[in-house]
C-alpha positions in Angstrom: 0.0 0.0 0.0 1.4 3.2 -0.8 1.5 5.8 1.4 2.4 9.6 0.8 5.5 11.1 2.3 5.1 14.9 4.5 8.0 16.8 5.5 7.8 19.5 7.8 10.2 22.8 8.7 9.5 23.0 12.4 11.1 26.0 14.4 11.9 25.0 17.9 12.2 27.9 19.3 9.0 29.3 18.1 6.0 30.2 20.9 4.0 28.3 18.6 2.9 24.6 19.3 4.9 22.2 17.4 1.8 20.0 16.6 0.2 23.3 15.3 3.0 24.1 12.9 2.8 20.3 11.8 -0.7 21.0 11.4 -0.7 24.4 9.6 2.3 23.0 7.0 0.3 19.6 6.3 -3.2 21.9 5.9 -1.1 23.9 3.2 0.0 20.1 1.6 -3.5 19.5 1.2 -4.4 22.5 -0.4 -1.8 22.5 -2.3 -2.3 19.5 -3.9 0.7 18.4 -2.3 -1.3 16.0 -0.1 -4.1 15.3 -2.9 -7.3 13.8 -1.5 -7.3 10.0 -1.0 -3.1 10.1 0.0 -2.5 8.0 2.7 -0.4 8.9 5.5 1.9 6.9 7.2 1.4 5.7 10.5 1.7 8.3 13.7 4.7 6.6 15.0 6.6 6.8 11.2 5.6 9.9 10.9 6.6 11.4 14.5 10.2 9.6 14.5 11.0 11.3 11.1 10.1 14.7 12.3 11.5 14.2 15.6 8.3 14.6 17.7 6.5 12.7 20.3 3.9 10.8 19.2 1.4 12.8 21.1 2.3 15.7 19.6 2.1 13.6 16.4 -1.3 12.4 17.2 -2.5 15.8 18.3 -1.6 18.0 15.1 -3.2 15.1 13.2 -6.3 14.6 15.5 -6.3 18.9 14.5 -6.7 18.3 11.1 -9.3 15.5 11.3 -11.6 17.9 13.3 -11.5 20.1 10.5 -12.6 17.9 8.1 -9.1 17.5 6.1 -8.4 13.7 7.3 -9.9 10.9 8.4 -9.1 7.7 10.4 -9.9 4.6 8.6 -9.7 1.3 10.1 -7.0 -1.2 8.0 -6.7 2.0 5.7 -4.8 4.4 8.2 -5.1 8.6 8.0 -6.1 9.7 4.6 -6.4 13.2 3.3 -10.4 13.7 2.7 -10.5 17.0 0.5 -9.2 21.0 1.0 -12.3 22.3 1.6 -13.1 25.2 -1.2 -13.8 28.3 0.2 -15.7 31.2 -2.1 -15.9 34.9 -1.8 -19.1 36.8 -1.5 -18.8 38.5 -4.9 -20.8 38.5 -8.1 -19.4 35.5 -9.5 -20.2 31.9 -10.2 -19.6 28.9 -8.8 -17.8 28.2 -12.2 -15.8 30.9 -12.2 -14.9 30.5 -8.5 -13.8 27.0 -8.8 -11.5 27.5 -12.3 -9.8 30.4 -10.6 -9.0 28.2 -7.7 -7.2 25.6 -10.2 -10.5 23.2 -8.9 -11.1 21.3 -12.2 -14.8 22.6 -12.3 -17.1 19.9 -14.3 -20.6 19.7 -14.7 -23.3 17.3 -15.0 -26.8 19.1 -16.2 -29.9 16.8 -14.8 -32.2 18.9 -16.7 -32.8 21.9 -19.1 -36.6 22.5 -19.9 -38.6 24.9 -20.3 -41.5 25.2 -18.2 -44.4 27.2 -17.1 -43.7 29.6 -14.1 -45.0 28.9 -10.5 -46.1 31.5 -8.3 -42.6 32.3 -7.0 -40.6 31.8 -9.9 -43.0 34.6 -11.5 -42.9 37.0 -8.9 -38.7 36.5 -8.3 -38.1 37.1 -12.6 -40.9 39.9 -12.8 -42.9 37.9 -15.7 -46.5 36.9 -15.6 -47.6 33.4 -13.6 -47.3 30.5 -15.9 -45.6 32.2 -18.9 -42.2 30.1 -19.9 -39.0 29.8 -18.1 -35.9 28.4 -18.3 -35.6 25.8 -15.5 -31.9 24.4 -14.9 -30.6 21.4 -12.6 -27.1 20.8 -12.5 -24.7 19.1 -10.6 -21.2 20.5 -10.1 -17.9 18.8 -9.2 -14.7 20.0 -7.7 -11.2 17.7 -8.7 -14.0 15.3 -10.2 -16.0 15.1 -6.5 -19.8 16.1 -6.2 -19.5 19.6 -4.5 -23.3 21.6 -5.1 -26.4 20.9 -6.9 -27.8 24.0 -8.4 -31.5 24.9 -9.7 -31.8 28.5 -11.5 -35.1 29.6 -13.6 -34.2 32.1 -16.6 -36.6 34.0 -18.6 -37.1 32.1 -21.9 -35.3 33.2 -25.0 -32.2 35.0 -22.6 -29.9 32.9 -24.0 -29.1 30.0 -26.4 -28.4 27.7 -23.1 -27.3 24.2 -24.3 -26.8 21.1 -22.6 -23.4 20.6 -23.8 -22.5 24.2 -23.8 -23.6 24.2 -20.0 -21.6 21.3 -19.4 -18.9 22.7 -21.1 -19.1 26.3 -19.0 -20.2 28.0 -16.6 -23.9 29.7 -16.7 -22.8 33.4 -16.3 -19.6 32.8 -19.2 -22.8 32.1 -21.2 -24.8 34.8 -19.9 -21.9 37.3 -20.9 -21.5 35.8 -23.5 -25.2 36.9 -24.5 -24.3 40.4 -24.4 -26.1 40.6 -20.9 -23.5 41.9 -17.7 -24.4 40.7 -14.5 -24.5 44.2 -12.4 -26.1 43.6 -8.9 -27.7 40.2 -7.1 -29.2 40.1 -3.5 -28.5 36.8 -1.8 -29.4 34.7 1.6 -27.2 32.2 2.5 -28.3 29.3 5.2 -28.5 25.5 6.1 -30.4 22.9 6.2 -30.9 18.7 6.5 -30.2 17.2 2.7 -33.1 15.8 1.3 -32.8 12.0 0.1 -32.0 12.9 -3.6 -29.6 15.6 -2.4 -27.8 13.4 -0.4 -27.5 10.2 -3.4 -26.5 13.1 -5.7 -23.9 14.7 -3.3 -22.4 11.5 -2.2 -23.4 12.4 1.6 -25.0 11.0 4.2 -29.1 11.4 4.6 -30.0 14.4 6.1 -26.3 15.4 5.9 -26.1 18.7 6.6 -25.5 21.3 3.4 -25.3 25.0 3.1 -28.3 26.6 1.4 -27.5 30.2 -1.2 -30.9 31.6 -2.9 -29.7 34.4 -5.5 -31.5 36.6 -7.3 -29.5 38.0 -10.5 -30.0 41.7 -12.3 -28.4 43.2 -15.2 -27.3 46.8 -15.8 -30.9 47.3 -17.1 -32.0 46.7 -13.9 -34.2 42.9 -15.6 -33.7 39.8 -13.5 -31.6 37.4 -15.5 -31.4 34.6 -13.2 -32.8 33.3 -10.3 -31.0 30.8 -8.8 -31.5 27.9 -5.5 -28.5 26.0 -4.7 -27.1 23.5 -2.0 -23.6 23.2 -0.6 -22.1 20.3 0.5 -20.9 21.7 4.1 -18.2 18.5 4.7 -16.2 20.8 1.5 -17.5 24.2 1.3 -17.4 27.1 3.3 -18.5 31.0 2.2 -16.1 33.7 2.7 -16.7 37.3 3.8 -14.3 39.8 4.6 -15.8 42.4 6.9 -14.8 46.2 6.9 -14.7 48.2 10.0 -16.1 52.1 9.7 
């Protein structure tokens, strides 16, 4: 079995821990790529006699990282990396976008593309009269080739020429752009809840695993909704970001 070799710098004379400067330079491995998910570490006692550390303090700075979701214990396996969990910014971008940036391998699988007559609250949210047609979309994105959200978004009919394979092949708003139609302001709620039973199959999770919810609600410079969109997170890998301002 093969098993993935970590080397550390540790500074001995630093206040900090020395199983939290193990922990903070494998975290960086594993979002590096360094550490790639499904690497398997080698034991606590091989990996404590070749930095030079106890094997409490071994066990501690990886016990650290498998609290935070990065490793897990696996009986007959050993510690193996899970996943980096992908962090996004509160901005006016995609999920697309986000991910490519972040060197993620962004994929996606579209479940369906119809068009459909409007409900009650998908009228309301795009502005357009109660059963007229809408575009309703249901894909399901991956991250490094791993199940990471499943996303539903309603478009008004005719916005764009939204394909299966171009959707698979991009993200929505690189076709919205595309279009001629820029993306100027959204409002958004983000929250959590239990995943459903579909959810969870689709996500690979556990039932009722818990997910992070995003409900976004897209206008262009015109001041139209373009784009009203109901996603789900998987929590285990994804986190929102905000960076807060002081006055």
């Amino acid at each position: 079995m093969d098993h993935s070799a970590f080397t550390a710098i540790l500074d001995r004379t630093s206040p900090v821990p020395l199983y939290f400067q193990v922990a903070q330079q494998m975290e960086q491995a594993i979002e590096s790529g360094t550490l790639p998910p499904g690497s398997r570490l080698n034991n606590e006692i091989q990996l404590a006699d070749s930095l030079g550390l106890s094997r409490p303090t071994m066990r501690r700075a990886i016990q650290y990282l498998v609290d935070k979701g990065l490793l897990v214990r696996k009986r007959g396996v050993g510690t193996q990396v899970v996943h980096a969990k992908m962090k996004r910014p509160i901005q006016l971008t995609s999920l697309y976008d986000d991910l490519a940036s972040a060197q993620q391998g962004p994929t996606t699988r579209v479940l369906s593309n119809l068009v459909e007559p409007a409900t009650d609250t998908v009228a309301h949210v795009l502005r357009v009269p109660e059963g007229s047609p809408v575009i309703r979309l249901k894909r399901l994105r991956f991250a490094c080739g791993e199940p990471l959200a499943l996303m539903r978004n309603h478009l008004p009919e005719g916005i764009a020429d939204l394909t299966t394979p171009a959707l698979e092949a991009r993200g929505l708003y690189q076709q919205l752009r595309a279009a001629g139609i820029n993306l100027r302001i959204a409002s958004q709620s983000i929250g959590a809840r239990a995943a459903t039973a579909e959810e969870a199959k689709l996500l690979d999770e556990p039932r009722r695993a818990p997910l992070l919810t995003m409900v976004r609600t897209t206008l262009d410079d015109n001041g139209r909704t373009v784009e009203y969109g109901d996603h789900v997170y998987r929590a285990s890998v994804y986190a929102f970001e905000l960076t807060l301002l002081g006055s």
